[in-house]
C-alpha positions, 0 to 999 in steps of 0.5 A: 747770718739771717741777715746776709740771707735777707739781702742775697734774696732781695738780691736775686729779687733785684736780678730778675725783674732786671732780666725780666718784667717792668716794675708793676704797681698793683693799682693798675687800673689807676696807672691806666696809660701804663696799662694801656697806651687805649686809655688815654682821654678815654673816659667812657660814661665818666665826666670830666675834661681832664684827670691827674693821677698820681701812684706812689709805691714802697715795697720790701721794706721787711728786708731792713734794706732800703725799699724799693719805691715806685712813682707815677704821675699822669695828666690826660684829656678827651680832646674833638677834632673834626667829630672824631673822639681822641685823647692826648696825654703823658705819663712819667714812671719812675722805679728805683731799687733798694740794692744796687740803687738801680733806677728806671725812668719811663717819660711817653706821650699818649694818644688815643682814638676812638674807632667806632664813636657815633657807628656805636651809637654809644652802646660799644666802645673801641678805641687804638692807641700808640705811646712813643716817648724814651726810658733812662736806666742808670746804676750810681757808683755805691755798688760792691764788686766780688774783687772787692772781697778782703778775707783779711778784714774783719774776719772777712768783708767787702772793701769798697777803697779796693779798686773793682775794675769797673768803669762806673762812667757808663753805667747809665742809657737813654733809649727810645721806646714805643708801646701801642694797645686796644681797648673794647668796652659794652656800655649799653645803658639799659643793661646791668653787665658791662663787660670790657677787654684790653690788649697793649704790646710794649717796647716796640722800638727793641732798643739796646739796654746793655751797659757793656757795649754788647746786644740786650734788646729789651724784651716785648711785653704783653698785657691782657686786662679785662673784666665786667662791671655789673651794675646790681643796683642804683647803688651798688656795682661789682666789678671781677676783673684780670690782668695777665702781662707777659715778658721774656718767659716771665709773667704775672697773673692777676685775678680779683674783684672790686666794688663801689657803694654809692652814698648821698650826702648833704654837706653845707645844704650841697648835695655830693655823691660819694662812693665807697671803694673795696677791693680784693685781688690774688697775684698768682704765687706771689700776694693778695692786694687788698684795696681800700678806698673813697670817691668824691666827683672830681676826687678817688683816693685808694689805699692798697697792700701787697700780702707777701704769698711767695716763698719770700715770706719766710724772710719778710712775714707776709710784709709786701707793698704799700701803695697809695693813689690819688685821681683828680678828675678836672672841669672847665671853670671849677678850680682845684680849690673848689673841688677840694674843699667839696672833698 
């Protein structure tokens, strides 16, 4: 019975981030055009003339169902034209649940600009961006329908070779979406706090998401991110920070804090800054994250776990999400070879 138990919740998980929230990935600020349309090609004070990200994400495997897991990948620039500071670059997100087989793409190009540039004389930083791209929804044909129920089987039991009345033909859509954002950030040098805020609305098209024929609009989603790196030392920063989305009556709140230690090291006579990361965060009645993780000059390697807090753990033991993400920050002239070698 406690297993039936188990995958009526994972069930009921499943309906309602269909009915309400996207997917999320608990490393948000590495899935940063997700965040925020802004972010594209915007570096701030970081180096590099492009950065490839990618985020991978298995959760609720304490069901003894099959997970839940999540992909994104990302490549984007700072690009010049014409003295004006834009960034160009494009992200793929991908999310398939372990229940029903519900998969949900995302493919969006990215463009960003930098607002103030030079009027800031690099002590303030405002860039816009907009994001227009398509998303795929689709259920596969394995789902069992309540008409399928045989009393007779087994004491009782689903009949898949019973016909559902289902036309399992059109269980899948394309739809157009469109997501726009701002993003503000203090990067006054001769200062040690460094505070920055970010807003994105998301789903601007309204596109139809019903499988039925009928009107299901997809819902707009807001998100709010913020924080303040403080800079305590030439080695150490701390980083408090937020995120706040908002969907069709649901939300999600994130408070937490991050921390990078600066460290020098000589490997082959050469000398590398590296950086240990760590990292906590509390997502409000549902998990604490906790971040682990290293960063080399053209590497960031993180490592995260979801600490199941709702009143799933009864069924799970607190088991979550694991999350795992990797950022190559690319030179002109420096292979990937190279820099991995460094790493």
């Amino acid at each position: 019975m406690k297993k039936y138990i188990t995958y009526i919740a994972a069930f009921v998980l499943t309906g309602s981030i269909l009915k309400a929230q996207d997917f999320h990935i608990s490393q948000y600020d590495v899935g940063n055009m997700y965040l925020n349309p802004a972010l594209t090609g915007m570096y701030g004070d970081d180096k590099g003339d492009y950065k490839v990200y990618v985020d991978t994400r298995s959760q609720w495997r304490a069901f003894g169902v099959k997970p839940y897991f999540t992909t994104y990948l990302a490549y984007d620039m700072p690009y010049t034209i014409k003295d004006k500071k834009v960034g160009f670059g494009a992200y793929f997100v991908n999310n398939r649940t372990g229940p029903g087989n519900f998969n949900s793409t995302g493919f969006m190009l990215s463009a960003a600009y930098n607002i103030l540039d030079k009027k800031a004389n690099g002590a303030h930083y405002l860039t816009t961006g907009l994001q227009l791209g398509l998303f795929y929804k689709a259920f596969n044909n394995n789902i069992t329908y309540d008409v399928q129920y045989n009393p007779y089987n087994n004491g009782g039991s689903f009949d898949q070779n019973i016909a559902s009345g289902e036309n399992g033909n059109g269980l899948s859509l394309t739809r157009f979406d469109a997501n726009v954002g701002m993003f503000y950030k203090y990067l006054d040098k001769s200062k040690k706090a460094h505070p920055y805020i970010g807003f994105a609305m998301s789903h601007l098209s309204r596109s139809n998401q019903s499988f039925i024929g009928t009107v299901d609009r997809v819902p707009f989603k807001y998100v709010v991110n913020g924080g303040c790196d403080f800079q305590v030392d030439e080695k150490f920063t701390i980083t408090p920070r937020f995120y706040y989305a908002n969907q069709a009556k649901a939300y999600e709140a994130n408070m937490g804090v991050m921390m990078s230690y600066k460290l020098t090291s000589d490997f082959s006579l050469k000398t590398t800054d590296w950086r240990l990361l760590a990292g906590f965060d509390y997502r409000y009645k549902d998990a604490c994250v906790i971040n682990l993780g290293v960063r080399q000059e053209s590497y960031m390697l993180r490592f995260s776990y979801d600490i199941n807090t709702s009143y799933l753990k009864n069924y799970t033991h607190s088991r979550g999400a694991f999350e795992v993400s990797l950022v190559y920050t690319g030179i002109k002239g420096k292979s990937f070879i190279k820099s991995l070698t460094s790493f």
